[in-house]
N, C-alpha and C positions, 0 to 999 in steps of 0.2 A: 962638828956633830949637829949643831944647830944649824946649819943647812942641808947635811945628809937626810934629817930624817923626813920634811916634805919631801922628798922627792921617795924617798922608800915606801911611804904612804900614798902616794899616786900610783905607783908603779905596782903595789896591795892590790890598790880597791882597782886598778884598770885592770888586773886579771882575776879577781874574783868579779865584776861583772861580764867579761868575756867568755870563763867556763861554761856560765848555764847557758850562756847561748850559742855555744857550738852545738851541742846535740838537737838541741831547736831545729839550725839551719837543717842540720842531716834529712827531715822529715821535709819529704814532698808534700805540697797540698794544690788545691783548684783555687784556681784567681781569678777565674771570668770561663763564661761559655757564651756561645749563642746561638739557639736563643738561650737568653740567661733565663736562670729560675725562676719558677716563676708567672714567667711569660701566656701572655695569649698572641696565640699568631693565626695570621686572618688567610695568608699565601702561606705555604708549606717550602722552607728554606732547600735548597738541594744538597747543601751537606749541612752536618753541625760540627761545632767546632767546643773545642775545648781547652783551656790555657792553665796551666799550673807554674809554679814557684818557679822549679826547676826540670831540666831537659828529661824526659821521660825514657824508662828505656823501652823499644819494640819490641823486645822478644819476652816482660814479664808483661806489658800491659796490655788490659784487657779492656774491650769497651761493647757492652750491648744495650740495643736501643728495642724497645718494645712501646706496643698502642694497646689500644683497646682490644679486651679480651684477651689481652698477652702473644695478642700476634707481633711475630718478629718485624722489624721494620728498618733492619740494617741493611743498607743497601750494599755495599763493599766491605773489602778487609782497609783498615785503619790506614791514612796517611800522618808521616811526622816531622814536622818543621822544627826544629829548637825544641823551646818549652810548647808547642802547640802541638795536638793532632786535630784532625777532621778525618769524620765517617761519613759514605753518603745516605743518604736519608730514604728510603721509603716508604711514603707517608699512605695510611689507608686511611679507613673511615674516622671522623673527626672524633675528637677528645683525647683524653690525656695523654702524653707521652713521655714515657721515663727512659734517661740516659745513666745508664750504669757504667762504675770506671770504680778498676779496681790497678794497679803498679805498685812496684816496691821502689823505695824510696833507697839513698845511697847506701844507708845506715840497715837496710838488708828489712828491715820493717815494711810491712802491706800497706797501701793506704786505698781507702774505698769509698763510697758514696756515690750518690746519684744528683741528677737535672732533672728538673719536672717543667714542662710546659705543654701547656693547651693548645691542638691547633682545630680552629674553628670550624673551618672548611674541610670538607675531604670526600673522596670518594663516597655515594648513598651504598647504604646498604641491600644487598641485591633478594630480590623478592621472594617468600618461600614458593615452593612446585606447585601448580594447579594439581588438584587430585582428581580433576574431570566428574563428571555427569556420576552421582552414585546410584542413578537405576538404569538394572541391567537393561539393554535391546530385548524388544521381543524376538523368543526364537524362529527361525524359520522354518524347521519342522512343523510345526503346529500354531495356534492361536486359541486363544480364549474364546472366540465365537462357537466352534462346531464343538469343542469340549462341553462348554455348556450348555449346550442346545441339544447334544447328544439324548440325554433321558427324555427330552419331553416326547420324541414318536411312541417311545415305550410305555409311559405313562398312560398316553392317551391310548395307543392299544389295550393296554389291561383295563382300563374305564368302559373303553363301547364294547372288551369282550364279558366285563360283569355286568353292564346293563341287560342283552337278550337273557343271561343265563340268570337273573332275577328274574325279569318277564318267562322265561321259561316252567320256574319252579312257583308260581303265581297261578300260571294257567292249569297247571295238573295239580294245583289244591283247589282250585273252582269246578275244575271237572268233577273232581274227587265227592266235593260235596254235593252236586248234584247227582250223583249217581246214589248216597245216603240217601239223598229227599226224594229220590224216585223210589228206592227199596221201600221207605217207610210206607210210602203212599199205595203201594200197591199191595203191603201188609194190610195196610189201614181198609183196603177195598176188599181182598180178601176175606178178612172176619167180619166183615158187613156183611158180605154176601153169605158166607156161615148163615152168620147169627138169622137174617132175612130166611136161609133154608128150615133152620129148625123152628122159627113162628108158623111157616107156614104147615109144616108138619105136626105142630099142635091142633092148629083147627082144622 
């Protein structure tokens, strides 16, 4: 009995620390990418690559890659080595780009996460639309010169046809009045000549 029971007590404790780690193992996870997390990259890789625990399956695993402004950037459908896949890369204009991966693991559980790196370089961003010239052509129908130039003949007609016709109504008030100061004057001779009749008819 005193040697039965070390060995009863190894053979305990070697399967109570085995238990927890069976379910452990079940669960897939990420063990490296590249580029790894992280990363600033100056050249834009032609694929990325991705390595977990264990072999991935292809028909639950998913993997998208997106840049800046949530443009897609996945070049192809997924390749799968073992525990690796690689996607190819379509890199646009520079900055961030996140690698998203989601598979179920043997034990029937999701497993999910993402890759983050910077790539420096990239495609410029391409220029907004010239909106061209914003004043309109002059029309070829017409021009501003003979429009505006139109009133002035009329103008000046109506100006030299009111000057004669003021000269006109000027000259028959001057008549006017002289033919008054002729009447007066020839009243005024008149009763002279009178009055000279009946003097001399007194003496």
């Amino acid at each position: 009995m005193a040697r039965t029971w070390p060995v009863v007590v190894g053979v305990a404790l070697g399967v109570s620390l085995a238990l927890p780690a069976a379910p452990a193992a079940a669960h897939n996870s990420l063990t490296g990418s590249d580029p790894r997390n992280g990363a600033r990259v100056a050249q834009a890789p032609a694929r990325i690559e991705l390595r977990f625990l264990a072999k991935p399956d292809p028909g639950t695993t998913k993997i998208t890659v997106t840049g800046p402004d949530n443009v897609v950037a996945l070049g192809g459908a997924p390749t799968f080595s073992g525990s690796r896949v690689s996607v190819p890369f379509k890199p646009g204009r520079a900055g961030l780009y996140v690698v998203g991966y989601r598979l179920a693991s043997s034990d029937g559980h999701p497993v999910s996460g993402e890759v983050r790196f910077t790539l420096t370089t990239g495609t410029p961003a391409e220029p907004p639309p010239s909106t061209g010239p914003t004043t309109p052509p002059p029309s070829p129908s017409g021009s501003v010169g003979p429009t505006s130039a139109a009133p002035a003949p009329t103008g000046g007609g109506t100006t030299a046809a009111a000057v004669p016709a003021a000269g006109r109504s000027e000259g028959s008030a001057g008549r006017g009045w002289l033919w008054a100061l002729g009447g007066v004057v020839a009243l005024a001779a008149l009763a002279a000549g009178l009055l000279l009749r009946r003097r001399s008819a007194r003496r």
